[in-house]
N, C-alpha and C positions, 0 to 999 in steps of 0.2 A: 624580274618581278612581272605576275602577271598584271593586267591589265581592267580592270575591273567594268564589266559590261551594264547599259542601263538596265536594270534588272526592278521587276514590279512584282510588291509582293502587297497583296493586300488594299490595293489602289493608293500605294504610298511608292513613291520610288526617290530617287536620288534629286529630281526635277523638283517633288515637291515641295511647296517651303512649309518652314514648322510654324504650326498655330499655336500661340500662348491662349493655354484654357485660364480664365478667372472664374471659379466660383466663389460665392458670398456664402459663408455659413451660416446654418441656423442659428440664431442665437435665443437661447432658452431663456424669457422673462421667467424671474423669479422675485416674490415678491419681497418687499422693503422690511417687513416685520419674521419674516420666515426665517429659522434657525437652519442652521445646517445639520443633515444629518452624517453621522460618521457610518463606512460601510463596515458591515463585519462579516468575518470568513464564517464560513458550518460547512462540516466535515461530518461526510455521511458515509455508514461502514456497512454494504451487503455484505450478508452472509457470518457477521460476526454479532448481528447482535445478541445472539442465546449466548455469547460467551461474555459479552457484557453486561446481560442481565444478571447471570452468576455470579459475576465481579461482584454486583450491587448486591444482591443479596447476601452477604457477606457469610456464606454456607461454609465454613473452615472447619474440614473435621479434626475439629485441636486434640479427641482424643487419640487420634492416627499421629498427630505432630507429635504429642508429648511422649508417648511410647518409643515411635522413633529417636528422637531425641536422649532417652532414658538408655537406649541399648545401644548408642556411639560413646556416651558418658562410660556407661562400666564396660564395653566392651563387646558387645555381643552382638554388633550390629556387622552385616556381612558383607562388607565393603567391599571383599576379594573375589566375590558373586561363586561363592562355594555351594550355594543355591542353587543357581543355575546349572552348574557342573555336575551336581547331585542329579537334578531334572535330565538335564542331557545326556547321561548315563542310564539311567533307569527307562529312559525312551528308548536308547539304543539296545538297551536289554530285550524289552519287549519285544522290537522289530527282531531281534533274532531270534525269537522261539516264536514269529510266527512261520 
């Protein structure tokens, strides 16, 4: 084992003795008739709020819902994105006749 040397760091070394600090705390008069109040959280959102203004405004194009909806019912709605496939082809068409 070594040997541990008097060593000063800080004008604190091994020599000096520990001071016990007492502080008294502030103690906040509050008066005898004052109620208490209860704290409450708020939650603040940058950058979202145009999407919660839309929330509110409650702008739901139900004629887009009900349509959609009408062509899952009897079947016509493109689930398997043959859509796409169609797009994706007719892109690739183009790109080869230029």
């Amino acid at each position: 084992m070594s040997q541990v040397n008097n060593v000063s760091v800080n004008n604190i070394s091994q020599t000096t003795p520990v001071k016990k600090v007492v502080a008294n705390p502030i103690q906040k008069q509050i008066p005898a008739d004052a109620t208490p109040t209860r704290a409450s959280d708020r939650l603040e959102l940058s950058g979202a709020s145009h999407l919660l203004a839309a929330l509110k405004t409650n702008d739901v194009r139900t004629d887009k819902i009900a349509s959609v909806r009408q062509a899952i019912q009897d079947g016509s709605y493109d689930a398997d994105g043959k859509k796409l496939d169609a797009a994706a082809d007719k892109l690739l068409d183009e790109l080869g006749q230029g």
